[in-house]
C-alpha positions as CSV (number, residue, x, y, z in Angstrom):
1,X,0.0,0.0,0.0
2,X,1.4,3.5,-0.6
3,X,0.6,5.8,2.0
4,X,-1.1,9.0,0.6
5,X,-0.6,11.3,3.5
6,X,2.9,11.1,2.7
7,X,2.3,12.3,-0.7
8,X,0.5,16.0,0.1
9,X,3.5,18.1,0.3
10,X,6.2,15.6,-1.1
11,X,6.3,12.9,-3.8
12,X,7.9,9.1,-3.9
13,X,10.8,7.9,-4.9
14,X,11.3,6.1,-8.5
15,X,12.4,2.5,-6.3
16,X,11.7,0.8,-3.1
17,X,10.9,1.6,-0.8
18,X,9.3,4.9,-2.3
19,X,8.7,6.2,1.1
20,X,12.5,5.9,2.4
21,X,15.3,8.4,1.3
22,X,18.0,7.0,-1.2
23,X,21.1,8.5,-2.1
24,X,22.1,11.3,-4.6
25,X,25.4,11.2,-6.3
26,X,24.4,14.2,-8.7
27,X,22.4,16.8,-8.7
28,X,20.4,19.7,-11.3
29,X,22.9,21.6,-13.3
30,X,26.0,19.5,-12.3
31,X,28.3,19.7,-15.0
32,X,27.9,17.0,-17.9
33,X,29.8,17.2,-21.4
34,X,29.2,14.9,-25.1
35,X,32.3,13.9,-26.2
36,X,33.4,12.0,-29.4
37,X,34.9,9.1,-30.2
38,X,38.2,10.5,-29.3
39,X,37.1,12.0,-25.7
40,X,36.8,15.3,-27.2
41,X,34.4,17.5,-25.7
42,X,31.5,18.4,-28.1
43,X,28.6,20.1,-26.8
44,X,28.7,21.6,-22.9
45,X,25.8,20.6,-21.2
46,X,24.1,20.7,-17.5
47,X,23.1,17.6,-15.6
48,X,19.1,17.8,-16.2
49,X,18.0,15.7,-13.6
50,X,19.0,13.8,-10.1
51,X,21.1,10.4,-9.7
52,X,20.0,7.7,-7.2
53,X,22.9,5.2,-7.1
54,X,20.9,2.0,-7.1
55,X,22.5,-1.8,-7.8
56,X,21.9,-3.0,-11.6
57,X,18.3,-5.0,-11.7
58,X,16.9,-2.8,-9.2
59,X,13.2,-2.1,-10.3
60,X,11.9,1.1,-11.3
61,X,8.5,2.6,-11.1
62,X,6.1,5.2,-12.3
63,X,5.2,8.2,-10.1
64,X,2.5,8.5,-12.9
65,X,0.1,6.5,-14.9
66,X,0.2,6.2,-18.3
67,X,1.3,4.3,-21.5
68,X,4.6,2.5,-22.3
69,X,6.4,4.9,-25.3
70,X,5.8,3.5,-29.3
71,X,9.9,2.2,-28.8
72,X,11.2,-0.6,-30.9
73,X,11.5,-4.0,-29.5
74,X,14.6,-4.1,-31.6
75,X,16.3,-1.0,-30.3
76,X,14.9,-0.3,-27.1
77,X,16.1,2.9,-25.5
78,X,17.4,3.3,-22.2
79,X,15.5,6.7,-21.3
80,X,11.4,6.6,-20.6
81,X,9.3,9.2,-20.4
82,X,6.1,9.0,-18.8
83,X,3.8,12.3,-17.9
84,X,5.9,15.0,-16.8
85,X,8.7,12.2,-15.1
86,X,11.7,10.9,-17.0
87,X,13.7,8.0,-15.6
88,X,17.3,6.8,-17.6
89,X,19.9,4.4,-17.7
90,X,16.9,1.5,-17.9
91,X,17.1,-1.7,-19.2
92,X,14.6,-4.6,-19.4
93,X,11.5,-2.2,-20.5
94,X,8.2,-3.6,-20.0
95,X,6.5,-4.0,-24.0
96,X,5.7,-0.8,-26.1
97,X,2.4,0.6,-25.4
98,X,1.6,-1.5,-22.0
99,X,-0.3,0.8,-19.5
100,X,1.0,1.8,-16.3
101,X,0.1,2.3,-13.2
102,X,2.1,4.9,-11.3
103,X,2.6,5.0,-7.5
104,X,0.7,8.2,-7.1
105,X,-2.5,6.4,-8.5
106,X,-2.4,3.2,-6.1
107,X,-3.8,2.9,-2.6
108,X,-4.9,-0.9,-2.5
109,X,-3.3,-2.3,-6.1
110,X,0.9,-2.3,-6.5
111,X,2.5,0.2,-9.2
112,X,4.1,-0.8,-12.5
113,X,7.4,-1.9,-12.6
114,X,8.7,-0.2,-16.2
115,X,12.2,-1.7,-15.9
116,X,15.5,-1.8,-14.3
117,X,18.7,-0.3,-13.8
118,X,20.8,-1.0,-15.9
119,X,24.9,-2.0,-16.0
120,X,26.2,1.6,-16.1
121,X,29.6,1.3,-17.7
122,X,32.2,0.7,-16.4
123,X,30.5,-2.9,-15.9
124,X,29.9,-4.0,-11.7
125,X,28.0,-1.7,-8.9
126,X,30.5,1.0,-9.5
127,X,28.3,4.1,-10.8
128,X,25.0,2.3,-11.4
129,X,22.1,4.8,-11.2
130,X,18.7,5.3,-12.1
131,X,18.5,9.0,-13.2
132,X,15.3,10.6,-12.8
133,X,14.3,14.3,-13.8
134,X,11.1,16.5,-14.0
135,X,9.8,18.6,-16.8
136,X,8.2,18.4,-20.2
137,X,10.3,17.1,-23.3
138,X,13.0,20.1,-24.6
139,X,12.6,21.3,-20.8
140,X,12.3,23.3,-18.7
141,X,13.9,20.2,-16.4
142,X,13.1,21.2,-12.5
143,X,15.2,20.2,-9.0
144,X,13.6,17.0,-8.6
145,X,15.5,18.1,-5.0
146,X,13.1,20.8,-4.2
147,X,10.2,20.6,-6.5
148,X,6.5,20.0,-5.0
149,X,8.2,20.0,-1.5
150,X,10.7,17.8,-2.8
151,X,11.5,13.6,-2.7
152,X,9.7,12.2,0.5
153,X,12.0,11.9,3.4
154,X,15.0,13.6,1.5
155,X,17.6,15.2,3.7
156,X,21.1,16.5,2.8
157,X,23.3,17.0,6.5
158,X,26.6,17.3,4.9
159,X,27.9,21.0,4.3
160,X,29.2,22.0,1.0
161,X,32.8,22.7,0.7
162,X,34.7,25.7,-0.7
163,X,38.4,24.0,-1.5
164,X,39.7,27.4,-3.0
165,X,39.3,30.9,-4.0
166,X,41.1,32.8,-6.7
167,X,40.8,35.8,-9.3
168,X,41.0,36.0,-12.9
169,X,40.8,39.6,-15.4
170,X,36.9,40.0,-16.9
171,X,37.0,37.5,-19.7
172,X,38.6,34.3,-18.3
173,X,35.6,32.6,-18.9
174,X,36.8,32.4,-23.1
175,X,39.5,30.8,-24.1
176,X,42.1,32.6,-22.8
177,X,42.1,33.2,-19.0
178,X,44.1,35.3,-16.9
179,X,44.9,35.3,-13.3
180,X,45.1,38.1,-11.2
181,X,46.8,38.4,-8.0
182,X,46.6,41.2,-5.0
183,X,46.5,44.2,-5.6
184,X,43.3,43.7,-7.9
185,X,42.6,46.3,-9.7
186,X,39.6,46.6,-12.8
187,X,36.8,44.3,-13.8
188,X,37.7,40.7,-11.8
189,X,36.1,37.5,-12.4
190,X,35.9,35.4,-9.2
191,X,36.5,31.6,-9.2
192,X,36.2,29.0,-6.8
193,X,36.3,25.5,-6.2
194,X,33.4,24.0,-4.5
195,X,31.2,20.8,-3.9
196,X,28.2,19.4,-2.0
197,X,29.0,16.0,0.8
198,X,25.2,14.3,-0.1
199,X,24.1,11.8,2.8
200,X,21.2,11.0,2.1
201,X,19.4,7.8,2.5
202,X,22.9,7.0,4.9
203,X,24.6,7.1,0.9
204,X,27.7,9.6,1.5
205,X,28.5,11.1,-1.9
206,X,29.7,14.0,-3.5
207,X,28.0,16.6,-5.8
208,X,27.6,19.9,-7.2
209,X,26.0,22.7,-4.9
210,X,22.5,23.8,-5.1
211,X,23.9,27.8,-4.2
212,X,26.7,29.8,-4.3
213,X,27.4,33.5,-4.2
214,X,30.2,36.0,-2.3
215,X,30.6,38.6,-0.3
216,X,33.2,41.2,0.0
217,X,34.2,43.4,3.3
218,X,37.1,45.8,3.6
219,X,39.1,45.5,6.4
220,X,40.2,48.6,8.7
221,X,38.4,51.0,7.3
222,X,35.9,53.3,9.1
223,X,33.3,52.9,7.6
224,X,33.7,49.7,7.1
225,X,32.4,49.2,3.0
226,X,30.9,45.4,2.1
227,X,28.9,44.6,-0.5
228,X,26.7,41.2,-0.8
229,X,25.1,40.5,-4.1
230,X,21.7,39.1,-4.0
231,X,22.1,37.5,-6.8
232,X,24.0,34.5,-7.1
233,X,24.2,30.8,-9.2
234,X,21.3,28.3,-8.4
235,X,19.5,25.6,-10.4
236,X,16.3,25.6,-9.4
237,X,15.9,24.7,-13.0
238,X,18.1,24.0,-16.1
239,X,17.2,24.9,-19.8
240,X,16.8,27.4,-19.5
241,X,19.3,28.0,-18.5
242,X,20.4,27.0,-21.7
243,X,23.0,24.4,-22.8
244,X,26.4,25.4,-24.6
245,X,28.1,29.1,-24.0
246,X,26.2,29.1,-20.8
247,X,27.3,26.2,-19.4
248,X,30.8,27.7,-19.6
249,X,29.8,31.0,-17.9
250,X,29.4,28.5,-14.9
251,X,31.8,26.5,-15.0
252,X,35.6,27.2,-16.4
253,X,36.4,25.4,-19.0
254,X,39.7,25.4,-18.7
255,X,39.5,22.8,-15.6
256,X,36.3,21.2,-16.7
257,X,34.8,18.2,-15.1
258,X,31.9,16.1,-15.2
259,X,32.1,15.0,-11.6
260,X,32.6,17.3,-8.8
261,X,34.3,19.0,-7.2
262,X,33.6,21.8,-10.1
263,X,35.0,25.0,-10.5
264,X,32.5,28.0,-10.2
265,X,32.2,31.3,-11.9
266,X,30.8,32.8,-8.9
267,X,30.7,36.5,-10.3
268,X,28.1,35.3,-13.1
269,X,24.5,35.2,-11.7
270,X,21.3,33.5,-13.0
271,X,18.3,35.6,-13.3
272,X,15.0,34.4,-14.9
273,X,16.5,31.1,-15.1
274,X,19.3,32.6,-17.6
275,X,22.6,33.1,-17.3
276,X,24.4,36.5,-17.0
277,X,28.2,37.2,-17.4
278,X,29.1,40.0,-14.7
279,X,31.9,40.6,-12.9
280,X,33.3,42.7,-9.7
281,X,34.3,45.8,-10.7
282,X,36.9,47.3,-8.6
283,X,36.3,50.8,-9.8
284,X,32.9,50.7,-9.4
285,X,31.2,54.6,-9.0
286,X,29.0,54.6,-5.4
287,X,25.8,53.8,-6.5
288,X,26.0,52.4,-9.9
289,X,25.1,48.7,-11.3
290,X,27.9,46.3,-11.3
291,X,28.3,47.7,-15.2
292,X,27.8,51.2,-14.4
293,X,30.6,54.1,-15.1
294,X,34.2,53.6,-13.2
295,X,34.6,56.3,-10.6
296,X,37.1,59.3,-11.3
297,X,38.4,59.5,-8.1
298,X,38.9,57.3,-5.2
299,X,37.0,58.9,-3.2
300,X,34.4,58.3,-5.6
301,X,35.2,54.1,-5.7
302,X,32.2,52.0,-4.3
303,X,35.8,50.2,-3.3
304,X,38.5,52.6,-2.1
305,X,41.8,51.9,-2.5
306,X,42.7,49.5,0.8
307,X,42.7,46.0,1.5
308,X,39.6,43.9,1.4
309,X,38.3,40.1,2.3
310,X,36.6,37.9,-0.1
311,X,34.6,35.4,0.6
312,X,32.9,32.4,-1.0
313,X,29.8,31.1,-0.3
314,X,28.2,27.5,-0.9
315,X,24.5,25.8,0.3
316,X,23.8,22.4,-0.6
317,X,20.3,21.4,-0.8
318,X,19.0,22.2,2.3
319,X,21.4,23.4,4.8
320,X,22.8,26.8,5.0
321,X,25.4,28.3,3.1
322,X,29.1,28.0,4.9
């Protein structure tokens, strides 16, 4: 039986038990690349969806009910979409056509079982998942993480990590990058190295971060001059924000990765679910927009000349940003 009360505020999980948290080794708008047959990179991409390690031959289920896709017996495919809910990485698909039953649709009757997980390569337990994403077909793909209150029972206790900090001249993000080192001076792009501890279902894994943004503080000067952008980088969904030249406005492409940790561009923001290259600038007038007019005159300089702390900011799914 699948107990509806659990279901007003959250929704199951794709495998048993549906009412018991399970692990996530990757999260919405992790980094993801398509390669070629030599390993080069091809197209830039975000992660669309959620991972849930799970053992090859684990059974997978419907949240809703519907109708098996029109596939070919011959050439199945791996991914199946059913209602707004796409679930990958399957093998051993029930026939073409078959209605479903989905867990949100059962009180006295068992859900359909649409297939398994399949042997993610390399072959053995190592890196078998079932991914699992929400959204309609060309997206927008929402944080299966936080969406509709979110996977029942889901919890995240393990606080991100920021390994480093460093700064780059305005343009890094291209092909050629530049690093910077104090005094700063000019338009500066902020990178930094960051990554989410996932625990849970009692899983400990590693991911991308849900958050991060930074902060800025002068030190000795009176008055003391800060500034905290309210703006910052967070998927709360993913195309948009769109795949390609995006993609590397958030993550540097010179030390891409597809697993984390990743390296942030924390000085680009997302707004209306689009990315938007910014930077700090040093010479900033008081009062202007991040790209409003430099000042004349130091005493002018939303940052006066003197010596500053910069900090970077990640927030996993749930907890707080450290």
């Amino acid at each position: 039986m699948i107990f509806l009360y659990l279901l007003l505020s959250t929704y199951p999980w794709p495998i048993r038990p549906f009412d018991t948290a399970h692990g996530v080794s990757a999260t919405l708008g992790d980094a993801r690349a398509t390669r070629d047959a030599q390993g080069r990179i091809i197209r830039y991409r975000f992660h669309r969806g959620i991972d849930i390690p799970a053992d090859s031959g684990t059974g997978v289920f419907s949240l809703e009910s519907g109708r098996m896709p029109n596939y070919s017996l011959s050439n199945p495919p791996s991914g199946v979409r059913i209602g707004n809910y796409f679930y990958d990485h399957l093998t051993n698909l029930v026939p073409p056509n078959d209605t479903i039953t989905g867990i949100l649709d059962t009180t006295n009757t068992h859900p359909t079982k649409i297939g398994e997980v399949r042997d993610y390569p390399p072959s053995g337990p190592t890196g078998d998942h079932l991914h699992f994403q929400i959204g309609p077909s060309g997206g927008p793909y929402s944080n299966p993480l936080n969406e509709d209150g979110g996977l029942v029972n889901y919890s995240d206790n393990g606080n991100p990590i920021v390994y480093s900090l460093d700064f780059w001249r305005s343009g890094s993000e291209g092909n050629t990058a530049t690093q910077v080192h104090s005094p700063l001076w000019g338009k500066i792009e902020i990178r930094a190295e960051c990554q989410d501890r996932q625990t849970s279902g009692g899983v400990n894994t590693t991911s991308g971060i849900y958050k991060v943004k930074w902060y800025v503080r002068s030190i000795g000067m009176n008055p003391s001059v800060s500034y905290h952008p309210v703006d910052c980088i967070g998927f709360n969904q993913v195309q948009p924000p769109n795949n390609g030249a995006p993609v590397l406005l958030v993550y540097d492409r010179h030390n891409y990765s597809a697993s984390s940790p990743f390296y942030y561009w924390v000085t680009n923001v997302i707004k209306n679910n689009d990315v938007v290259d910014e930077y700090w600038n040093t010479k900033l007038r008081i009062g202007q927009a991040w790209n409003g007019e430099d000042a004349r005159i130091n005493a002018e300089a939303e940052y006066p000349d003197g010596r500053y702390i910069v900090w970077a900011f990640g927030k996993g799914s749930y907890n707080n940003f450290v």
